[in-house]
N, C-alpha and C positions, 0 to 999 in steps of 0.2 A: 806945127801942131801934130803931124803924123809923127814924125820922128818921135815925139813927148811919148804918145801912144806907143809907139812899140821897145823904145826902152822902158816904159811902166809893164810890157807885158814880157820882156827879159827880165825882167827884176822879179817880178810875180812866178816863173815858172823858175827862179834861179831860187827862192824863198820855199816854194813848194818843194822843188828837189831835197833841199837840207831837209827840211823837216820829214820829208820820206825816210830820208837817210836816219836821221836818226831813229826814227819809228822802227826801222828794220833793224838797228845797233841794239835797240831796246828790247824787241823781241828775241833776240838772239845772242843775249850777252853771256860771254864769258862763264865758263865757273868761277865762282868766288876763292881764291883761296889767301888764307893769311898763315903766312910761314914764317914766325918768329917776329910777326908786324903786327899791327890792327886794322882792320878794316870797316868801314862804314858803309852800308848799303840801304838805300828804300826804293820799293816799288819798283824793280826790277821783274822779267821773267830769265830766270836762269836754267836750260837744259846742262845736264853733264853728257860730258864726252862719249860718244857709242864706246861700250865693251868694258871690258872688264875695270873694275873698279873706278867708275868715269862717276866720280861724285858732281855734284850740283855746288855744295859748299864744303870747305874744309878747312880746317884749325890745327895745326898742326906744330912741332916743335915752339909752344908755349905762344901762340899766333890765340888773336883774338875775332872777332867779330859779332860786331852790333848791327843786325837787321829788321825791317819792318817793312810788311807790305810788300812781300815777295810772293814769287810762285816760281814755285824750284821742284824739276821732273829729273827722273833719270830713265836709260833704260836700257843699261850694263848689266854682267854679273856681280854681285856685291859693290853695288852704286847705290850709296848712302842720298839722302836728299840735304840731310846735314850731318858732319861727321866732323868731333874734339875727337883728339888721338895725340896722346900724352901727355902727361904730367904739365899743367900749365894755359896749355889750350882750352880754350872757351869758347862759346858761342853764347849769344842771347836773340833770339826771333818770337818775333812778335806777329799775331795778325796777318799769319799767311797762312797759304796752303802748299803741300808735298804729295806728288804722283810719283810712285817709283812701278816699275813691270818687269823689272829682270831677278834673277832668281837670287835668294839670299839678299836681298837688298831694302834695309829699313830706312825710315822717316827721319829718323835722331838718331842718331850712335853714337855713346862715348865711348872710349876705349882708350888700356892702360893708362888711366889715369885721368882721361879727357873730362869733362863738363859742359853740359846743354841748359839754360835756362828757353822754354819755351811756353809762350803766352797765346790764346787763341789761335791755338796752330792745328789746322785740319788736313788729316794724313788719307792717304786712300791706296793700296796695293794691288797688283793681279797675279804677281809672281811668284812662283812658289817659296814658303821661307820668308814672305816678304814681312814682315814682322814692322808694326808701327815704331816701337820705341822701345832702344835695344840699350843697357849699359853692360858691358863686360870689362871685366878686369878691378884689381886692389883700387879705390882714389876714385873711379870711373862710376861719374854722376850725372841722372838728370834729370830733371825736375820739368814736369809736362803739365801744366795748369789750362783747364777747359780744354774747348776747344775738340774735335773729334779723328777717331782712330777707326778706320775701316779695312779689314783685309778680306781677300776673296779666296784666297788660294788654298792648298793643302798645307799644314805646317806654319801657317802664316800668323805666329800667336800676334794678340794685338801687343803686348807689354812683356819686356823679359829682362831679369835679372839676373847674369850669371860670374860664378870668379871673381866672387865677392864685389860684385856691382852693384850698383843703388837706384831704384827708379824710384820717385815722390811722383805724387798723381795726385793733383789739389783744386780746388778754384782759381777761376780767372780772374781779372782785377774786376770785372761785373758780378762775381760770387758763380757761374755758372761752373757744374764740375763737368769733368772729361765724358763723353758718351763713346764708347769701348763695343765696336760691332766686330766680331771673325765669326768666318766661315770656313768650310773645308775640316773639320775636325780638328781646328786646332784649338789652344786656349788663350784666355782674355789676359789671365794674369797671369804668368810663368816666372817663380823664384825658384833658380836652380834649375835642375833636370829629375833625369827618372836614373840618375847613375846616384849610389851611398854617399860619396866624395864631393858632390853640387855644393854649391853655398849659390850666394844672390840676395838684397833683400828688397823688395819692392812693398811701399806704404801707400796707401789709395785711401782720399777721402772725399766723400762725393761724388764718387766715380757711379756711371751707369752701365755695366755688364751686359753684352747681347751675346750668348755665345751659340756655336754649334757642339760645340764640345766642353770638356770642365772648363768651367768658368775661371778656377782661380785655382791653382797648384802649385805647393811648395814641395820640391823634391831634392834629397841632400839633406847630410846632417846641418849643413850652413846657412842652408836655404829659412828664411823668412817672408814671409805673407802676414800684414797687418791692413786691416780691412776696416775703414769703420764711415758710419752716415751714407752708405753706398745702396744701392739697387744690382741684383745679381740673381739672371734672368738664363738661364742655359735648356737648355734640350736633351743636353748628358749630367752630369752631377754636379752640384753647385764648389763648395768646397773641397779640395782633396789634401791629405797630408800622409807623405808616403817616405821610408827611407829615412826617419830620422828630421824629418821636417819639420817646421813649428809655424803654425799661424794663428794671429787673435782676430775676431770678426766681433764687431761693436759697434749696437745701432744700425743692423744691416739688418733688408729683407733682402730672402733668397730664394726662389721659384727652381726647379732640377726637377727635369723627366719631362717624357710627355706619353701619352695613351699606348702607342705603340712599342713602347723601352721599359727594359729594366736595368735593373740596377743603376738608378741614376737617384745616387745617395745626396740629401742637404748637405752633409757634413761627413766626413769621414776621414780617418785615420789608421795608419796602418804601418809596421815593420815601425817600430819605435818613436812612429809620431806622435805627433800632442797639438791637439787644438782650443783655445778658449773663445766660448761663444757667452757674450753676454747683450743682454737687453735687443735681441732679435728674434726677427722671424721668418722659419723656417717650414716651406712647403712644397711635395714631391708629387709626381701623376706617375702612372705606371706601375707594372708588378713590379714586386721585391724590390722596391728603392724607398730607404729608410730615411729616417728623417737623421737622426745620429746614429754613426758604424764606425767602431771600434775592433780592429782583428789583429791578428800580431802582433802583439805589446803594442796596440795605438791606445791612444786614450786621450780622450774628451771629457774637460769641464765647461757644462754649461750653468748658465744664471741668468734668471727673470726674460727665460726664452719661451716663444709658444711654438709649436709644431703640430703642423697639422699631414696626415696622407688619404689618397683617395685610392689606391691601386691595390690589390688581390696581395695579399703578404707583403706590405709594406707596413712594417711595425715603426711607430713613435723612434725608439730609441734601442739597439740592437750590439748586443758583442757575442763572438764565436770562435772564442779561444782563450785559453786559461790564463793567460798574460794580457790578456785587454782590460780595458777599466771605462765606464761611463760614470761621473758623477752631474747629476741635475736637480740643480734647488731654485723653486719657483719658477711659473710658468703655468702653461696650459700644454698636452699631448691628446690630438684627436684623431681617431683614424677611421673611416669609415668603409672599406674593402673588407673583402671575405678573408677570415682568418688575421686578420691587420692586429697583433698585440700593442698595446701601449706600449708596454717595457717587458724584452724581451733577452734571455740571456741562455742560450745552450753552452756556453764554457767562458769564464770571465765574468766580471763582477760589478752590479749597478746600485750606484747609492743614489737615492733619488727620496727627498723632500721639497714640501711644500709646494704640490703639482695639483692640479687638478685633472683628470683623466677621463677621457672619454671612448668608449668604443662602440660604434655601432654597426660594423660587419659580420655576418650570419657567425661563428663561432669563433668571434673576436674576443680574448681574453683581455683583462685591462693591466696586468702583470702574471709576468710567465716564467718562471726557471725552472728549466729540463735539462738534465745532466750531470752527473759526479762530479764538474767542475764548474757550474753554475752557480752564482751567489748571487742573491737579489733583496735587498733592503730597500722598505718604504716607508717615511714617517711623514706626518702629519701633513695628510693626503686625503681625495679624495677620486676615488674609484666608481664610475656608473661603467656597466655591461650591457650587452643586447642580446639580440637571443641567441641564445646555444652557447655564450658566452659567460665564462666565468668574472667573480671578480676579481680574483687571482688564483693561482695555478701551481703547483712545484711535483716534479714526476722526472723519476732515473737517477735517484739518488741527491738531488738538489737543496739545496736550501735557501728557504725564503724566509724573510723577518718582515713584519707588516706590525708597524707601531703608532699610536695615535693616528689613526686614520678611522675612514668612511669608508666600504665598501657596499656598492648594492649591484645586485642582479638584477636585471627586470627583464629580461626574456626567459621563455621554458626552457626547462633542462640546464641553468644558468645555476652556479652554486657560486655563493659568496665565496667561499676557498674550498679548494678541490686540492688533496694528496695523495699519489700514489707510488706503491714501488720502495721496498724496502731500502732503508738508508736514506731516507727523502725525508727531510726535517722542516715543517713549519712549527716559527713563534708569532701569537698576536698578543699583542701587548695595549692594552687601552683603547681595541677598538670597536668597532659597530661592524657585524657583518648582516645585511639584510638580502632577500628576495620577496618576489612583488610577483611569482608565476608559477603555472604547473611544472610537476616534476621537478621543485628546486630545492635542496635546502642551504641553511646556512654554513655547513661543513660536512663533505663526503670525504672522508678515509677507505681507503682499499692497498692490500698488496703489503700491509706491513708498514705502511708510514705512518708517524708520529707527529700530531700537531700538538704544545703545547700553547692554551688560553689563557691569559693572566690579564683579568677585569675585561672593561669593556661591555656588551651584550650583541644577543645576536635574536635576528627576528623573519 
């Protein structure tokens, strides 16, 4: 009977051992790599190799892998957590998480070529550079569905697209989209760079934007940003397009700036960019951060957008340079800061229909063009002012056009349209110019400007 007993209790610590064993095989396996193979993996913890490029997982000369229910760290230099790299190579991961800490070292990386499908995959960085979800290179894709993206570092964008790479940013199979947090000044969505020659194109729908710095930037003539059903939340400027960039933002709210910042533009454009904003909304805190900014042959068309700003000259919608262009049809523009114009144009040109405008900052004009190369048209619109605030403005040689529309004043000292400054051309054409206060009227000429009236009334 003893003897029974103590081989029951060899066999019991010889059972306990293996399964240590393997526990400890389990915690410590392997990097995954598939080189011209396929692999299969779940519920693994995989660290990569200490130091320089000591990836977690990798796919390489046309090598596949299928994973789920991993948790894959690295904490090398350029030690990917999963990495396709060439023509062929794939990955598909599902339902895990990636820690990387070494510098230049992303979540997903495709490259020359490579492809990522990943499905409820939560990334988290400390390393500088450390960038969630990187495709570079012609063919180099990947598709990042739910699932969240956190970086801490300097540099560290969450999402980047560069050298004609492709990031998609969608729902997971539960309908949940991607929630996108960086810090350190870097940005959320990066297509391209800030060099003329960038391309990249990253597509994001349902994505939720947390950034410290621009939220979404397309830079490069190649570069694309398509943005739509998203949340896009920053503390520097929401949209940027720079360099020849193009992005469309659709069905998107967008929060830029805060009390203490300025220039942290909703939307803007600039050195031959182009932005299309439709059926969103657009709202900035801080000085001088506008809700739309067009400078250097950029140019923005919005539609059925509202914009709102609270900050000291932060104007509705703003260009400052004789090659910029803003057109905006329907929508709502409010701005409530001192001096804050609706629509505002010192050099370059805004067409703007079917808006309703509101200003209620102490000498907040509700349309403004000032300058010889200023051109400002507005039809069938509606214009309230506040005090000290005009309903529209043109002075330094400018011309404004204001056609079927409303305007009213309702602060003192507030004129329905005010011109000054020889070479300063208004036309009103079928409209209503009213005030509602002392010292206002319906039309002050000074200086040799020329307004001409055709129909309408004024009260």
């Amino acid at each position: 009977m003893k003897s029974d007993v103590s081989v029951q209790r060899v066999l019991s610590l010889a059972i306990a051992s293996v399964i240590a064993m393997a526990a400890a095989d389990a915690a410590s396996a392997l990097p995954i790599v598939a080189d011209g193979t396929h692999v299969d993996a779940s519920g693994q913890t995989v660290a990569g190799n200490p130091g320089y490029l000591g990836h977690a997982m990798s796919a390489v000369n046309g090598g596949s892998i299928t994973a789920s229910d991993m948790t894959l760290s690295t904490s090398g230099e350029q030690a990917s957590g999963a990495i396709a790299s060439g023509v062929g190579s794939r990955i598909e991961l599902s339902n895990s998480t990636i820690a990387t800490s070494g510098y230049v070292s992303p979540g997903v990386n495709a490259t020359d070529g490579g492809k990522i499908v990943a499905d409820g995959v939560s990334f988290s960085s400390t390393g500088n550079n450390g960038r969630g979800v990187e495709a570079s290179g012609a063919g180099s894709d990947v598709t990042f569905n739910g699932g969240r993206i956190t970086t801490a570092a300097m540099y560290a964008d969450g999402v980047r697209a560069n050298a004609d790479g492709v990031v998609n940013i969608g729902r997971d199979s539960a309908g949940q989209g991607t929630v996108i947090t960086n810090h350190g000044g870097s940005v959320g969505l990066l297509a391209g760079s800030s060099t003329a020659g960038a391309s990249g194109t990253i597509n994001a729908v349902g994505a939720t934007v947390n950034s410290n710095g621009p939220a979404a930037f397309a830079g490069g003539a190649g570069a694309r940003l398509n943005i739509s059903e998203s949340t896009i939340n920053s503390l520097s400027s929401g949209v940027v397009a720079t360099l020849g960039g193009q992005a469309v933002v659709e069905s998107t709210t967008i929060r830029a700036g805060r009390a203490d910042r300025i220039n942290s533009h909703g939307v803007s454009a600039d050195n031959g960019a182009h932005v299309d904003v439709r059926d969103t909304s657009i709202s900035t805190i801080g000085a001088r951060s506008y809700g739309l900014y067009a400078t250097t042959a950029g140019s923005i068309d919005a539609a059925s957008t509202n914009i709102s700003t609270t900050g000291l000259n932060s104007h509705g919608a703003m260009v400052d340079s004789a090659d910029s262009r803003i057109t905006v049809a329907g929508g709502q523009v409010s701005t409530t800061g001192q001096e804050a114009y609706g629509l505002y144009s010192t050099a370059g040109t805004i067409n703007a229909s079917d808006l309703d405008i509101t200003t209620t900052g102490l000498g907040s004009i509700g349309v403004f063009a000032r300058g010889t190369d200023a051109v400002l048209s507005l039809s069938n619109s509606t214009v309230t002012s506040g005090d000290r605030g005009h309903g529209a403005a043109a002075l330094g040689g400018a011309q404004l056009n204001i056609i079927d529309s409303s305007l009213t004043a309702t602060g003192t000292n507030g004129n329905g349209v005010t011109a000054r400054n020889a070479g300063t051309r208004v036309n009103v054409n079928g409209s209503t110019l009213r005030t509602s206060a002392a010292d206002s009227h319906g039309v002050l000429l000074s200086d040799s400007a020329s307004v001409n009236i055709d129909g309408g009334s004024i009260a």
